[in-house]
N, CA, C and O atoms as a GROMACS GRO file, in nm:
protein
  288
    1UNK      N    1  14.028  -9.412  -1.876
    1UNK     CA    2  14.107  -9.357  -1.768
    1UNK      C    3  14.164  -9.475  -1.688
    1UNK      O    4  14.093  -9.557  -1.628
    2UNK      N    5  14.324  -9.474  -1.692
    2UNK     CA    6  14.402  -9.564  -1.598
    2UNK      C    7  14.356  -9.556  -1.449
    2UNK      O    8  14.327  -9.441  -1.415
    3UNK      N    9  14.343  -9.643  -1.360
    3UNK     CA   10  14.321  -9.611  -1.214
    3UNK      C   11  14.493  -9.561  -1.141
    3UNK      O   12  14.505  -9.512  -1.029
    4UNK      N   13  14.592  -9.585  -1.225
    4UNK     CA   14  14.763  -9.520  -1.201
    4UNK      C   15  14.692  -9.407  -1.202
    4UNK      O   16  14.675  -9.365  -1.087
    5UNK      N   17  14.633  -9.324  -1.304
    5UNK     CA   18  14.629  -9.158  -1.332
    5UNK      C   19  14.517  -9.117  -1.208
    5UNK      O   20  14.536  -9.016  -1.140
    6UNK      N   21  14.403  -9.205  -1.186
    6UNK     CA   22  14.321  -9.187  -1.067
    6UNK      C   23  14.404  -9.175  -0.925
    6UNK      O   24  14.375  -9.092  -0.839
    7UNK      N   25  14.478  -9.240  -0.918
    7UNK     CA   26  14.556  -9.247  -0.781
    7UNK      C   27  14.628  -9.122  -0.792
    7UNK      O   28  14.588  -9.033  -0.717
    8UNK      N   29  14.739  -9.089  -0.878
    8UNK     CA   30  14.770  -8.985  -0.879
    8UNK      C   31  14.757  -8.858  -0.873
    8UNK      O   32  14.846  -8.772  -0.870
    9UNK      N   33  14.610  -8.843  -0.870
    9UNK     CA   34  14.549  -8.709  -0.845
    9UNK      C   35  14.522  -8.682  -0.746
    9UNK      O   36  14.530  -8.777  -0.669
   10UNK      N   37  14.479  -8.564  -0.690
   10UNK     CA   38  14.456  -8.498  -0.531
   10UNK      C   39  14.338  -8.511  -0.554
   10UNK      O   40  14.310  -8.540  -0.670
   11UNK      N   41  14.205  -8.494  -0.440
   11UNK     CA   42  14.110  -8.478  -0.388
   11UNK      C   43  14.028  -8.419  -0.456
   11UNK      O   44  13.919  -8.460  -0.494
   12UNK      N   45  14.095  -8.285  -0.482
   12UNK     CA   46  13.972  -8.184  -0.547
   12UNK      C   47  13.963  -8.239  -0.658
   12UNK      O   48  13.848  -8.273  -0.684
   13UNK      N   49  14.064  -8.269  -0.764
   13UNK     CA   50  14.089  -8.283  -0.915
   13UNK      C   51  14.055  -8.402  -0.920
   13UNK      O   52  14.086  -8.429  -1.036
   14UNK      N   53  14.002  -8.516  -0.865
   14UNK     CA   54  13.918  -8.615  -0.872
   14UNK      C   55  13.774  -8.563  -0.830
   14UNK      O   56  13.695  -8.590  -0.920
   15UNK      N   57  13.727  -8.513  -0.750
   15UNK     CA   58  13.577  -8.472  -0.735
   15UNK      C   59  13.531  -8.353  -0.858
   15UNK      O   60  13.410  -8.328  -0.862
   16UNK      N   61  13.592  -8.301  -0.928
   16UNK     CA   62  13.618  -8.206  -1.050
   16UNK      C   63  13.589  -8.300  -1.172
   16UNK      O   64  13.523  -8.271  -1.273
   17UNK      N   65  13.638  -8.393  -1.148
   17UNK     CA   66  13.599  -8.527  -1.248
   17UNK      C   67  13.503  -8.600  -1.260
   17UNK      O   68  13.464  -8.661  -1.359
   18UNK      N   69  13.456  -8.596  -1.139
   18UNK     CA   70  13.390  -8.711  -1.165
   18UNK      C   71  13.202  -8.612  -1.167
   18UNK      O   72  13.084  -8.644  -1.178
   19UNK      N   73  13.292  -8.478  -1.148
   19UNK     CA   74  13.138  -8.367  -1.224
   19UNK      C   75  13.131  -8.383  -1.358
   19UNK      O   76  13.038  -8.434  -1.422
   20UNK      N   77  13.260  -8.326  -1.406
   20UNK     CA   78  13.272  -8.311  -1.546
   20UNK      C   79  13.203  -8.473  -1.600
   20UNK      O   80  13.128  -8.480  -1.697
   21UNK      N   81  13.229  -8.553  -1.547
   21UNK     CA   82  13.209  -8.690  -1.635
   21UNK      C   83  13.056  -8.701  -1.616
   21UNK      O   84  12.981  -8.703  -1.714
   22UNK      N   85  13.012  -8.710  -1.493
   22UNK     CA   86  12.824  -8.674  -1.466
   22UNK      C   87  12.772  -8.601  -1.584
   22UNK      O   88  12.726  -8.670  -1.676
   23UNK      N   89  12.772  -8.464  -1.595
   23UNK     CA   90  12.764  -8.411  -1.728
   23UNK      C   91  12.806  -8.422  -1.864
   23UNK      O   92  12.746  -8.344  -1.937
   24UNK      N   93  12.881  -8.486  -1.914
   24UNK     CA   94  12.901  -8.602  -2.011
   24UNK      C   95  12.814  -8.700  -2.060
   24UNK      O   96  12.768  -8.729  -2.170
   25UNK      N   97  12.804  -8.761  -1.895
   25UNK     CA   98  12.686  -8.945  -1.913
   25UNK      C   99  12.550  -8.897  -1.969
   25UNK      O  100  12.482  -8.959  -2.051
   26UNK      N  101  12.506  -8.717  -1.886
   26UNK     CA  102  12.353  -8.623  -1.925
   26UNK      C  103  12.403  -8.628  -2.042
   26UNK      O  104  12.380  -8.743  -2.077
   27UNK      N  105  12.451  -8.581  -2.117
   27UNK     CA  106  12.486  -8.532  -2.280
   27UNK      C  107  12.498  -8.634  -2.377
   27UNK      O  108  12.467  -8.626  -2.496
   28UNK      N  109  12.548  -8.732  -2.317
   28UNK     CA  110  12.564  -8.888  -2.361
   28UNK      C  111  12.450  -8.940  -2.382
   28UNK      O  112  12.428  -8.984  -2.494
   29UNK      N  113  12.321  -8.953  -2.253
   29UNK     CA  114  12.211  -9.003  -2.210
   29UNK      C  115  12.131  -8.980  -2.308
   29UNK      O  116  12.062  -9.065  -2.365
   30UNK      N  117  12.138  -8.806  -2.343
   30UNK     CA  118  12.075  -8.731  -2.436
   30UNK      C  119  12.030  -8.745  -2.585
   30UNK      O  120  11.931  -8.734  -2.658
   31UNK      N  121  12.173  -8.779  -2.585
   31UNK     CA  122  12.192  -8.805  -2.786
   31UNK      C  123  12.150  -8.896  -2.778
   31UNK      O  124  12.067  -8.905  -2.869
   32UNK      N  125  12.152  -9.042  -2.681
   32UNK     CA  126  12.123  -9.174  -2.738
   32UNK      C  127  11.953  -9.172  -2.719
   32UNK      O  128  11.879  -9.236  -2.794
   33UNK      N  129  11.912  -9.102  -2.626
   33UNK     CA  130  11.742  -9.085  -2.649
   33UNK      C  131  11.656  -9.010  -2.779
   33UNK      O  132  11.544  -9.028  -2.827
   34UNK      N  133  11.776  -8.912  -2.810
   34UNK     CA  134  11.695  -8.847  -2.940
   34UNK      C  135  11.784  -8.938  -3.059
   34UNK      O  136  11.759  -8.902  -3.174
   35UNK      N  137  11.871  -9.033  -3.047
   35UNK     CA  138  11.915  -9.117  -3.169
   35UNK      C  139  12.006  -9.069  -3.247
   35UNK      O  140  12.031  -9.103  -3.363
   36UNK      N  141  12.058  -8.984  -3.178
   36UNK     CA  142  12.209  -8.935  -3.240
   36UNK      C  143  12.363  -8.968  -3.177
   36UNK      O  144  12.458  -8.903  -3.220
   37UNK      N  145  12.379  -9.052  -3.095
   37UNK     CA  146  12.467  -9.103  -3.075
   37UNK      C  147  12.513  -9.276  -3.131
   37UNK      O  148  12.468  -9.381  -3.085
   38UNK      N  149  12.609  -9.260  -3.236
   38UNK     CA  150  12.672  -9.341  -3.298
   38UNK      C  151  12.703  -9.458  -3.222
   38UNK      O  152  12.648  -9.563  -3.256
   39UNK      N  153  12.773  -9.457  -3.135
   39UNK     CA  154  12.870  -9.549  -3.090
   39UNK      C  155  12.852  -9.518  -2.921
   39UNK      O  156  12.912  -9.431  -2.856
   40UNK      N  157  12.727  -9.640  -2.862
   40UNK     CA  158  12.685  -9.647  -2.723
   40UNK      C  159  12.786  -9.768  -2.592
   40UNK      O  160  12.757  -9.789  -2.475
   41UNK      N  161  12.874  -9.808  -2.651
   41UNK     CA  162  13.017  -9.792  -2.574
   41UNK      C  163  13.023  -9.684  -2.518
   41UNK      O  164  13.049  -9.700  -2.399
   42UNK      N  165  13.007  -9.544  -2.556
   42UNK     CA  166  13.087  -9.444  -2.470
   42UNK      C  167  13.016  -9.369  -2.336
   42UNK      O  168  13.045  -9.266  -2.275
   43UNK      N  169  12.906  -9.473  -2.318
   43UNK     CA  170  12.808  -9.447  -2.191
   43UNK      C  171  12.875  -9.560  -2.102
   43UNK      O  172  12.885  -9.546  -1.980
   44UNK      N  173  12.924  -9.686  -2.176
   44UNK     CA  174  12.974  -9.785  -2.045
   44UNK      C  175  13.026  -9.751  -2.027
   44UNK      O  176  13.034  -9.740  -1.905
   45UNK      N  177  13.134  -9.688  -2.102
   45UNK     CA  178  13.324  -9.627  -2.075
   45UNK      C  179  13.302  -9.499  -1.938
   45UNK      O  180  13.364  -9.499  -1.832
   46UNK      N  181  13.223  -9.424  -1.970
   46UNK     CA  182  13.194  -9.256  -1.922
   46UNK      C  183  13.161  -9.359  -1.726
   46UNK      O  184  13.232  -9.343  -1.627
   47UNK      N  185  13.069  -9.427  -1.732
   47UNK     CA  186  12.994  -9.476  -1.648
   47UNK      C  187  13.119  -9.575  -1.548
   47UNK      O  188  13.138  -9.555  -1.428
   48UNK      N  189  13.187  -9.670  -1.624
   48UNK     CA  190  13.302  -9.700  -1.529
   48UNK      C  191  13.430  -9.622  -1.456
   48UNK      O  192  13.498  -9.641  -1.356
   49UNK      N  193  13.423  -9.515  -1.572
   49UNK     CA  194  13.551  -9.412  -1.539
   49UNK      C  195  13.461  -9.370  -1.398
   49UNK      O  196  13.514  -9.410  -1.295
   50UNK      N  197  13.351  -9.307  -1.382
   50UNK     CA  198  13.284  -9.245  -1.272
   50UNK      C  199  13.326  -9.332  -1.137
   50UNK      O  200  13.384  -9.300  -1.033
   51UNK      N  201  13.270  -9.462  -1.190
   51UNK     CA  202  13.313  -9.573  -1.082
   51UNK      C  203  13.421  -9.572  -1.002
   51UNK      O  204  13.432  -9.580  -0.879
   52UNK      N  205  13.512  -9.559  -1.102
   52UNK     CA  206  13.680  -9.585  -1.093
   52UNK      C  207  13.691  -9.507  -0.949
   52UNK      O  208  13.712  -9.550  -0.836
   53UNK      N  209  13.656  -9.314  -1.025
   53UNK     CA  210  13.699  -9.248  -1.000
   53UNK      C  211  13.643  -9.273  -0.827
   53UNK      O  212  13.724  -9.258  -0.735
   54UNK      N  213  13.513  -9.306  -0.803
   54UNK     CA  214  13.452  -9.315  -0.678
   54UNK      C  215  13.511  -9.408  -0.570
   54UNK      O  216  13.510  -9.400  -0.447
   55UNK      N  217  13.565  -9.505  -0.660
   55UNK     CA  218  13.645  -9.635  -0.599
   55UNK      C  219  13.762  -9.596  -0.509
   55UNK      O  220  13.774  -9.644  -0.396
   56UNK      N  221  13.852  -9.501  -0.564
   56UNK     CA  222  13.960  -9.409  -0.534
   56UNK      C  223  13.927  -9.310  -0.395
   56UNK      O  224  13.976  -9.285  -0.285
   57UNK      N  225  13.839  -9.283  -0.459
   57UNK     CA  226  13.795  -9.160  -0.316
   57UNK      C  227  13.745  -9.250  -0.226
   57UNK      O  228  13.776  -9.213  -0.113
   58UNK      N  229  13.679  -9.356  -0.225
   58UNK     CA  230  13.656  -9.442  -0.128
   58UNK      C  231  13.737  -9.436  -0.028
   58UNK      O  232  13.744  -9.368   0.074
   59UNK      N  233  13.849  -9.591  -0.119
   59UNK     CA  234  13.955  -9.629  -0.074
   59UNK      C  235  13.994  -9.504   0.038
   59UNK      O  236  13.989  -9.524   0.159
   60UNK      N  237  14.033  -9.368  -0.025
   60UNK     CA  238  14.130  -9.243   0.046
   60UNK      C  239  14.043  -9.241   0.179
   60UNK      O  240  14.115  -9.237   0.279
   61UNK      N  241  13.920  -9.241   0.205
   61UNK     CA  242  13.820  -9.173   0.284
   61UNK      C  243  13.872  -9.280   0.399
   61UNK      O  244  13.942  -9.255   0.496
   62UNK      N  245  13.820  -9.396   0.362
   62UNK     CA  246  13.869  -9.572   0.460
   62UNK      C  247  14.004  -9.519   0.521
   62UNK      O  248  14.027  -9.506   0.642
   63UNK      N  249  14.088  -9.490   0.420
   63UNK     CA  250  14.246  -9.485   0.453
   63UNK      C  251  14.269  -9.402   0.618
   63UNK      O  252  14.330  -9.428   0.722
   64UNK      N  253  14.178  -9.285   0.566
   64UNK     CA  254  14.194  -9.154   0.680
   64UNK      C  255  14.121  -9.177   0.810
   64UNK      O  256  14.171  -9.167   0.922
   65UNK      N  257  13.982  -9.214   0.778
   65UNK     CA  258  13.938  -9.305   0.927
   65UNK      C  259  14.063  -9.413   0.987
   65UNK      O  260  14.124  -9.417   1.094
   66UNK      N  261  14.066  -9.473   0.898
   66UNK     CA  262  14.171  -9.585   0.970
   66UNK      C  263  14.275  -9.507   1.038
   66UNK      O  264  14.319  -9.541   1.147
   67UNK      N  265  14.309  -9.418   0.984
   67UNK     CA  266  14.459  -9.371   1.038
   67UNK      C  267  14.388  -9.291   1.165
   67UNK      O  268  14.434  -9.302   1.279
   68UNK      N  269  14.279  -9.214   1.137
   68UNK     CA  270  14.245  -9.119   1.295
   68UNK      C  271  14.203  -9.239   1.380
   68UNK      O  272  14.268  -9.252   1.483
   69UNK      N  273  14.126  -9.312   1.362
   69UNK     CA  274  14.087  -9.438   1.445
   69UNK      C  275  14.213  -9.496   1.500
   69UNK      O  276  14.205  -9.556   1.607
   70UNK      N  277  14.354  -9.482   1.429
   70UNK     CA  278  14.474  -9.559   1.508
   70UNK      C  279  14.547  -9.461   1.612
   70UNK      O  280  14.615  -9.513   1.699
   71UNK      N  281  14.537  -9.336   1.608
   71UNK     CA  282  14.595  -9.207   1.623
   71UNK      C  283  14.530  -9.218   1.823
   71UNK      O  284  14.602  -9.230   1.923
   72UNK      N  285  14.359  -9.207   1.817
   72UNK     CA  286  14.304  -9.213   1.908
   72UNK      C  287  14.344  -9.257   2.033
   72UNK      O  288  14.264  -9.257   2.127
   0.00000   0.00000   0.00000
């Protein structure tokens, strides 16, 4: 996941994501404990996208204090 396509999304449809991807990393977590997951790249990948996605909502959260903090 591009952080362009992260920015571009609204609020909800990033917190929607970054569920869906939580439940993924469990399912992910899963196979690689019982030894059925092939290819364990896709726990770093799953695990930074989460990041990304948290990085974004950060940033937005900072953005909006700042702006009511200037408003005041």
């Amino acid at each position: 996941m591009d952080v362009r396509e992260i920015r571009n999304m609204d609020d909800e449809k990033i917190l929607d994501e970054i569920e869906d991807l939580k439940e993924a990393l469990f399912r992910l977590r899963l196979q690689e404990s019982s030894g059925q997951l092939e290819n364990t790249d896709v726990i770093r990948h799953t695990k930074r996208d989460i990041a990304r996605l948290k990085t974004v909502q950060r940033e937005r959260a900072l953005a909006a204090a700042q702006a009511a903090g200037e408003v005041e």
